[in-house]
DOBA-96113 format. One record per residue: y, x negated, z of N, C-alpha, C in turn. Coordinates in steps of 0.2 Angstrom, whole numbers, plus 5000, padded with zeros to 4 digits. Atoms other than C-alpha are relative to their C-alpha. Layout:
N
YXZYXZYXZ ...
end
This chain:
494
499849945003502551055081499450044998 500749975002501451205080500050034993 499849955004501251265062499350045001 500549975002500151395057499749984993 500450025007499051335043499950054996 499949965006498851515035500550014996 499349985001500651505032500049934991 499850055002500551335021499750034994 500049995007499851415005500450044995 499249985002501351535003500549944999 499750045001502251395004500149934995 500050065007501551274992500150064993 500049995006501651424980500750024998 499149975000503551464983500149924995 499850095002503751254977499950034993 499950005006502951304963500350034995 499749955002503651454959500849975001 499050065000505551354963500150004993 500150045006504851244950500050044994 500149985006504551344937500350064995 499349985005505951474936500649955000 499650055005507151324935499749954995 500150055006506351264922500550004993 499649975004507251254906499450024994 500749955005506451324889499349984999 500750025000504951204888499649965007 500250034994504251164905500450005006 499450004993504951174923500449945000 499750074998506151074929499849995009 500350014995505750974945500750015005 499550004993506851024963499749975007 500450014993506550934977499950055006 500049984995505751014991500650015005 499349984993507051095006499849965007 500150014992507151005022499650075005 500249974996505951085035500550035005 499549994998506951185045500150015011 500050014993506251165063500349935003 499650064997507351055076499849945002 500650054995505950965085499249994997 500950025003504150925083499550055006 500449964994503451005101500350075000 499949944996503551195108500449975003 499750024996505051195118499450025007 500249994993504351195136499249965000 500850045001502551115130499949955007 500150054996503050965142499950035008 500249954992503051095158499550025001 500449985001501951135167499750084999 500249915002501051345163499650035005 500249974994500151365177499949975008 500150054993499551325195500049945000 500350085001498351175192500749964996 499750075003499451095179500950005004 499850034996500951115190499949975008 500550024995499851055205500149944998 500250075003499550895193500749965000 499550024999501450895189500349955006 499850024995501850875206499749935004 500550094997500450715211500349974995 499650025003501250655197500249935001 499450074999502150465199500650034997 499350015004503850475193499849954994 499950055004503850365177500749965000 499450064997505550285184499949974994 499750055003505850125176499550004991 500749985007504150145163500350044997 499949945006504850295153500649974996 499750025006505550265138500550074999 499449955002507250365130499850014994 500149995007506750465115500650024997 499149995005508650465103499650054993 500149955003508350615094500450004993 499449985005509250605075500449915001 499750055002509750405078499649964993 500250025005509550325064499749925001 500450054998508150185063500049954997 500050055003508150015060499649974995 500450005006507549955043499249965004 500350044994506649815055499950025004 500149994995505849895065499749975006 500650064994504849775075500749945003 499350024997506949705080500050045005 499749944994506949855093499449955005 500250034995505649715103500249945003 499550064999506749565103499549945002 500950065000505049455101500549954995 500150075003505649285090499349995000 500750005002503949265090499650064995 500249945005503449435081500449994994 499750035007504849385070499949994996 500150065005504249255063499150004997 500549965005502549345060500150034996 499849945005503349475051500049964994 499750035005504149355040499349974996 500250055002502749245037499450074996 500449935002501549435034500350034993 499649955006502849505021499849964996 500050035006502949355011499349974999 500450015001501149305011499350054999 500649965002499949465011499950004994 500349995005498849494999500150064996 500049925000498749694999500850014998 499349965004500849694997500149984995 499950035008500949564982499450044996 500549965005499549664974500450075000 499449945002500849844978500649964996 499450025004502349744972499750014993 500150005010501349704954499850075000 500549955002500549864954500850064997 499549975002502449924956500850004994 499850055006502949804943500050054992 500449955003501849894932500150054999 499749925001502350064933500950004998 499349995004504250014930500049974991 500050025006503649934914499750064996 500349965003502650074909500650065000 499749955003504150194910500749964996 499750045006505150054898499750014995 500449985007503850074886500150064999 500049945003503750264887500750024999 499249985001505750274886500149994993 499950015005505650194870499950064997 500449965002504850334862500550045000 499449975005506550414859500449994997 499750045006507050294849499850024993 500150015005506750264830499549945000 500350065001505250154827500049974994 499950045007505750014814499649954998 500950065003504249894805500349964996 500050055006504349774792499350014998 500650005003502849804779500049954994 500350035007501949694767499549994999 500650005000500649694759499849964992 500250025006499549624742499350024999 500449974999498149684736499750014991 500150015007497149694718499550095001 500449955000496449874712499950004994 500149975007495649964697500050085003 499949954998495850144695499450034996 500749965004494150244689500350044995 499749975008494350314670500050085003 500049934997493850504679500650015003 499449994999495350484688500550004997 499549985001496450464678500150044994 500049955008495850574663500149984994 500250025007495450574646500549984996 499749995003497250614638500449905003 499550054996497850424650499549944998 500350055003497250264643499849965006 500250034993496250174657500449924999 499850054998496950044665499849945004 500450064996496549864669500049995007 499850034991496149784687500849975000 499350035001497849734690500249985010 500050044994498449634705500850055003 499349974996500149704717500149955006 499550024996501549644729500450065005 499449974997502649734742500250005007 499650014994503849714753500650055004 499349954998505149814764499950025007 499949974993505449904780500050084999 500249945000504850074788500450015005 499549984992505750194801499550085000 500349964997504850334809500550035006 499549954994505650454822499750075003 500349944999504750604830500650045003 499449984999506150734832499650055008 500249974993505850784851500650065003 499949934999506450974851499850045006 500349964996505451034862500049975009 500150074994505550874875499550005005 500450014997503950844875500049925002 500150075001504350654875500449985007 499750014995505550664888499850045007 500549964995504450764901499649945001 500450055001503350614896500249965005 500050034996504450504903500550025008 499749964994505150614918499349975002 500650024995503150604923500149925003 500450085000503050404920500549965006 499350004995504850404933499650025004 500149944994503950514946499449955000 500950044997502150394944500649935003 500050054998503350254947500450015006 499750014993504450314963499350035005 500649994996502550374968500049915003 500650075000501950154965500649995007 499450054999503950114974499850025010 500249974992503250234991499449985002 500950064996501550164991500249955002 499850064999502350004991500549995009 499550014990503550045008499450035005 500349984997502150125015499449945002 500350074999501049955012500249965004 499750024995502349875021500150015006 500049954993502549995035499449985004 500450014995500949975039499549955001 500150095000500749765035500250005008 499450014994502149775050499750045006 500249974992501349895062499149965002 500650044998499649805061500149925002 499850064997500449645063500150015007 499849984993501249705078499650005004 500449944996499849805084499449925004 500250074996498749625085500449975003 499450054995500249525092499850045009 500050024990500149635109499450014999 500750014999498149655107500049925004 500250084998498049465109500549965006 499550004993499749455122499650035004 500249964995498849585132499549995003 500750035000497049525130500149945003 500050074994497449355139500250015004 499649974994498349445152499550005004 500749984998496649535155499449965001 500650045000495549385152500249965008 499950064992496749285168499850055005 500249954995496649435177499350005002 501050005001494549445174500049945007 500350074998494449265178500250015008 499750014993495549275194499550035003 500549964994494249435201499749985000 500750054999492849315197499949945005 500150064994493449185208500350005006 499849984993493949305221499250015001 500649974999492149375219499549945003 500350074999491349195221500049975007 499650024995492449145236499850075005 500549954997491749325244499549995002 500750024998489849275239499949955004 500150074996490149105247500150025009 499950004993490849165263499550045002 500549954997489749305264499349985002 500750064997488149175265500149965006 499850064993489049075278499950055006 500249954993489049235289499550005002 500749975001487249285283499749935006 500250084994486849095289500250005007 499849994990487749125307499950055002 500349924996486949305309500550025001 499449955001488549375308500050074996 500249935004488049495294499450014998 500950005003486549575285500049984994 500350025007485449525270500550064994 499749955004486349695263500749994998 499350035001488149615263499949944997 500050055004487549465253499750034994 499849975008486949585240500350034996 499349975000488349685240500449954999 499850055001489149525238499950004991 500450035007487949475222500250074995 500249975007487949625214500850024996 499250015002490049635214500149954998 500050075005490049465204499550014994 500050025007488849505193500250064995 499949955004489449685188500949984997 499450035001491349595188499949954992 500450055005490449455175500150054994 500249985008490149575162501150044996 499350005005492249605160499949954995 499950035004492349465152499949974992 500250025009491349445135500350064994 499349965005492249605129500549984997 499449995003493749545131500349924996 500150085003493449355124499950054991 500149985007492949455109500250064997 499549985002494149575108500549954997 499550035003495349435107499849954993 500050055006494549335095499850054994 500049965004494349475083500750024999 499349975000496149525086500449924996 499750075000496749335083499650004992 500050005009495749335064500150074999 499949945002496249515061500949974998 499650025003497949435062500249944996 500050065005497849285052499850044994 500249965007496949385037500850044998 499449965003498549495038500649954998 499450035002499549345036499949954993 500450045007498449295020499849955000 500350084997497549135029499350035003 500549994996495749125033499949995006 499950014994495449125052500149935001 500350055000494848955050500549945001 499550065005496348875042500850025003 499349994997497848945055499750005006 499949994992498448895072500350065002 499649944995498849045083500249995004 499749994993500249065093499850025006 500549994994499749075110500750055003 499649975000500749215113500050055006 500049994995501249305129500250075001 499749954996501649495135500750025001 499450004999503149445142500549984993 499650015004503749385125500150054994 499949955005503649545117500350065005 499849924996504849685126500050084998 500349925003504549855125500750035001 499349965001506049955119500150045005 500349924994506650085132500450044996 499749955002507750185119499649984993 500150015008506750235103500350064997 499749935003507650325087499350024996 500749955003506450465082500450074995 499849955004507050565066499850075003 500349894998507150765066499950014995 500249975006506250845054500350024994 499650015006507250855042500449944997 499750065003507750685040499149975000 500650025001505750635043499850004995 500250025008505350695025500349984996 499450055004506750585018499849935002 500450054996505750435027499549984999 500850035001504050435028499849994993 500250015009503350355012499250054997 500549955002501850455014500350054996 499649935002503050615011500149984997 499650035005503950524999499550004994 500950005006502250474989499950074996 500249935001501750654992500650044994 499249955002503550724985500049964989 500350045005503150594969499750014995 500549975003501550674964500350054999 499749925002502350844964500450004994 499650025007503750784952499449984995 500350045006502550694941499650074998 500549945002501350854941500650064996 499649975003502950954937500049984993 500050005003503250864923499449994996 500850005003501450844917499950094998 500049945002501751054914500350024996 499450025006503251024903499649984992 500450015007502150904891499550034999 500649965002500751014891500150074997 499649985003501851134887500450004991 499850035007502651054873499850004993 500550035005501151014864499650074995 500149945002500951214862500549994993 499449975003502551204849499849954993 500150075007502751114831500449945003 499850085000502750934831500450004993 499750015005504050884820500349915001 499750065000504250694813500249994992 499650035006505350604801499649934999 500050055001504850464792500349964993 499650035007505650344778499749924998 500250065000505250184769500449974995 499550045003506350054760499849934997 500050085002505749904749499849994995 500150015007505049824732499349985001 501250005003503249834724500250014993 500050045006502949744709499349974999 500850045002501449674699500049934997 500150085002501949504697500549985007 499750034994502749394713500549994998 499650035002504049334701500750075001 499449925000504949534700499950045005 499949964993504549574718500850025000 499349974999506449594721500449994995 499449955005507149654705500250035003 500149934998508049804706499750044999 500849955002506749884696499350005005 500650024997505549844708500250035007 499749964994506649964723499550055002 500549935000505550104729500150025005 499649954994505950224744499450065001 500449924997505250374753500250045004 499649984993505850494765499850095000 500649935000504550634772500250035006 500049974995504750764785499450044999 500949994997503050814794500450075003 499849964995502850984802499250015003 500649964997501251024812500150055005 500049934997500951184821499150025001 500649984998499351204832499950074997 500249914999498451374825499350025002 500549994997496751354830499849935003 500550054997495951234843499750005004 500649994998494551314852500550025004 499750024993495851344865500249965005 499850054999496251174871500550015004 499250024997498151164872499850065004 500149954996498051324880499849985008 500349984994496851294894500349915004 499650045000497851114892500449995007 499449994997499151174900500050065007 500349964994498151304913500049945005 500450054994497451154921500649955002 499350044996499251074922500350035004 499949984993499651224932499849995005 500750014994498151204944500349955003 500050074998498651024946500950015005 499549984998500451084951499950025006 500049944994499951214962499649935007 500550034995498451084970500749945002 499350034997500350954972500150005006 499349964996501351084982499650015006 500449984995499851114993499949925004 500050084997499550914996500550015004 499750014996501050905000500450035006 499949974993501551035013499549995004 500750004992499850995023500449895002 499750064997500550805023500749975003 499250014996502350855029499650025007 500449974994501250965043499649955004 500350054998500150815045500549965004 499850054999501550695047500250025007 499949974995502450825061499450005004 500450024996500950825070500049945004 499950064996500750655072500649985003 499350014996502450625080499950035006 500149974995502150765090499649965007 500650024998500350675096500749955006 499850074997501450515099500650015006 499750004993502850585110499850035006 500549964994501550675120499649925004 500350064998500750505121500449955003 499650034995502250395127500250035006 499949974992502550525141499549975003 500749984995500850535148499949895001 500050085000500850315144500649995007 499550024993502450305156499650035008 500549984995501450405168499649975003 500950044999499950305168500149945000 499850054997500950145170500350005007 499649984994501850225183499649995006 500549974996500250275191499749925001 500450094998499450085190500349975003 499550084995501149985196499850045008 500049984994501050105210499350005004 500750024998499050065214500149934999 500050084999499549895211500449995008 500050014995500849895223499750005008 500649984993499749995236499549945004 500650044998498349865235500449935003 499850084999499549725237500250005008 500050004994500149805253499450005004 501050034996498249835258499749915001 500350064999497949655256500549965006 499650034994499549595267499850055008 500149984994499149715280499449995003 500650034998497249645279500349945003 500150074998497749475280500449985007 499850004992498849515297499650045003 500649974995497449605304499649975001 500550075000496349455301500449955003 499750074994497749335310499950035005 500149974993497649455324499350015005 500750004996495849435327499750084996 500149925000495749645323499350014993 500350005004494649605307499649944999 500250065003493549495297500249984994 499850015007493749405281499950054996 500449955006492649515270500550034997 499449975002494149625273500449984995 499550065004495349505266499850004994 500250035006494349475252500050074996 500149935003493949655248500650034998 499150004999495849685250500349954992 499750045003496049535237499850024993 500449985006494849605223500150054999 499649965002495549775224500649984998 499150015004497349705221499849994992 500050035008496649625205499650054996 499949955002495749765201500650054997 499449995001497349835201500550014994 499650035006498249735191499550004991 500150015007497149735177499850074997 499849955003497249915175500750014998 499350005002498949905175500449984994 499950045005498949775161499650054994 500249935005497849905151500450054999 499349935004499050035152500749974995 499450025001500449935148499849994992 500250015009499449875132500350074994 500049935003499050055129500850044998 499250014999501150085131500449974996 499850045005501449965116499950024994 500449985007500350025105500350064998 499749935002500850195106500849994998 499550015001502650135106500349994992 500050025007502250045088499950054995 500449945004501250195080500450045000 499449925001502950325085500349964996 499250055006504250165074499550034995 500549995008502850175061500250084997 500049954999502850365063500850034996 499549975002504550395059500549944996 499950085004505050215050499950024994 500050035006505550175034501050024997 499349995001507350195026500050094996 499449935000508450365024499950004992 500149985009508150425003500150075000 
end
């Protein structure tokens, strides 16, 4: 999707402008953003070609045939996403990753945490009730209590009873309060899908790293001891004057340039293999890994891809993002508030007496019952600029949040532009696989025929594998991308 980036500060200030005439008397109230109203993520025509060359490129093109994947526009996605591979084996990674990572038991409490923190601020439009008691021995100074009062001895006291406090929230500064400490905690509940989301796609993402990586390592090995069985014969020729010194080079130096696949991809996969044990909260050290295979992870050919308007009801980023905007909302409510008189009631009910024995007389009853008024008149400006900077913080919200719906659109974009050109470029390898396989059956009847030599055959045998291990690279690369668009558009419907 193409936006214009000048366009997105008008539209972070329309959010807040929403926000702030439906507010009611002390502070906005919060409206969730509108669904985006674009259909798709691409320019229509983007995928055509626009001029000569790139229809020139069109046309060389492989058909992506059986490789292209079906993009379901508007179906709705599995909560489980990594089910759309019909792997048992990823399954049971999932499983074992959800309930033992580190990083999501550390969002769950942290989401714990934020729902107790708005039980605690919910109280606070209750009435707060105590029990007080106290003892205590005083004397009162002859000055204080003046000449005409006969001074009074040290004298010892008791008292007992219950207190009630109530702050009369008029202005709903308390309840702003906990609108914010609701909006922090459906922020911690989208961190937390979002932790998951992308527990699952890194799982994944090593599962075919390490399938795909041994693919590539059999494949290596096989050209190496296609390359070897070359060298060798190539010497037996050199030894019967059949060829030159320069074809036993030519020999050496395609074995030893072949050689250096290998320690990449050994150490690719042994990075890929503790990268996923860490994710499943075990030190490399101390888990066996499934020796896991390619074939045992299928690649969808139908993915559901939300429409933009169901993607910001989705992604937990947006959702995160949509989180902080509320909570910033109400964060201009209480700052708000705090301009107005605070008004509290408070009362007290019990017995105070100077001997333990007449603590609960009824002469010993005593009560109180005070109403408070306070009213900012001068503080430097404070609440004032208070509540400026709860604007700012508003406006800096509405602006996050529309660059990270525009972000999110993008990346979607990227990824279906990326599964095309992946089908292509798998297309394009099976079809240089094919090729080299029939070059090599056509060599090796050229060779019974007499019409050639081996070398041929051999040359013939080391492009095919060649071949194939590009082919296994795209298909990797086919996976990945496949993973990154569930992620992309993944999580549940809100």
């Amino acid at each position: 999707m193409n936006v214009d980036g000048r366009r997105a500060a008008p539209v972070a200030s329309g959010l807040v402008a929403a926000a702030l005439l439906g507010g009611c008397s002390v502070g906005p109230n919060f409206h969730r953003p509108a669904a985006p109203a674009p259909p798709t993520y691409r320019p229509a025509g983007e995928s055509n070609p626009v001029n000569t060359a790139a229809a020139s490129a069109q046309r060389l093109a492989p058909p992506a045939g059986a490789y292209a994947q079906r993009i379901l526009f508007g179906a709705p996605a599995a909560v489980q996403w990594w089910t759309l591979f019909d792997s048992p084996q990823l399954d049971d990674l999932m499983r074992q990753a959800i309930a033992d990572n580190h990083d999501l038991a550390a969002a769950k409490a942290t989401l714990a945490q934020a729902r107790e923190l708005v039980a605690a601020q919910t109280g606070q439009l209750y009435p707060q009730v105590g029990l007080v008691a106290g003892a205590g021995r005083q004397q009162y100074g002859k000055q204080f209590l003046g000449s005409l009062i006969p001074s009074v001895a040290p004298f010892t006291y008791e008292s007992f009873g219950a207190s009630v406090s109530y702050t009369l929230d008029y202005d709903g500064a308390v309840a702003r309060s906990i609108e914010q400490r609701k909006a922090l905690e459906q922020y911690q509940r989208s961190e937390l899908q979002a932790a998951r989301l992308t527990l699952t796609g890194d799982v994944a993402s090593e599962a075919v790293v390490i399938a795909a990586t041994r693919e590539q390592v059999r494949a290596a090995a096989e050209l190496l001891a296609e390359d070897r069985d070359n060298l060798r014969l190539v010497r037996t020729a050199f030894a019967n004057g059949s060829v030159s010194k320069l074809d036993v080079l030519t020999a050496q130096s395609q074995l030893a340039g072949d050689q250096t696949l290998l320690p990449p991809l050994y150490q690719q996969l042994a990075m890929a293999r503790h990268a996923l044990a860490v994710l499943l909260g075990r030190p490399p050290a101390d888990w066996s890994q499934p020796d896991l295979e390619l074939t045992d992870i299928r690649l969808p050919r139908e993915l559901p891809v939300s429409v933009p308007s169901q993607l910001v009801r989705r992604r937990p980023d947006i959702l995160a993002a949509e989180a902080q905007l509320h909570a910033a909302t109400a964060a201009v409510g209480v700052a708000t508030a705090n301009l107005y008189p605070q008004i509290a009631l408070s009362a007290t009910l019990g017995q105070q007496a100077l001997t333990p024995g007449t603590l609960f007389d009824a002469s010993s009853t005593a009560w109180s019952l005070i109403a408070g008024l306070t009213q900012p008149l001068f503080d430097g400006g404070t609440l004032r600029a208070e509540r400026r900077a709860a604007l700012d913080a508003l406006q800096a919200s509405a602006a996050r949040y529309q660059q990270v719906v525009v972000d999110s659109f993008g990346q979607v974009a990227d990824l279906l532009d990326a599964l095309d050109h992946d089908a292509q470029l798998v297309a394009a390898q099976a079809n240089a696989r094919d090729t080299s396989q029939a070059s090599l059956e056509l060599a090796r009847q050229s060779y019974q025929a007499g019409n050639s030599g081996l070398l041929q055959v051999l040359d013939a045998q080391r492009e095919r594998q060649r071949a194939q291990l590009g082919l296994l690279q795209a298909q990797s690369r086919q996976y990945l991308d496949t993973i990154q668009l569930l992620l992309a558009v993944g999580g549940p419907l809100t």
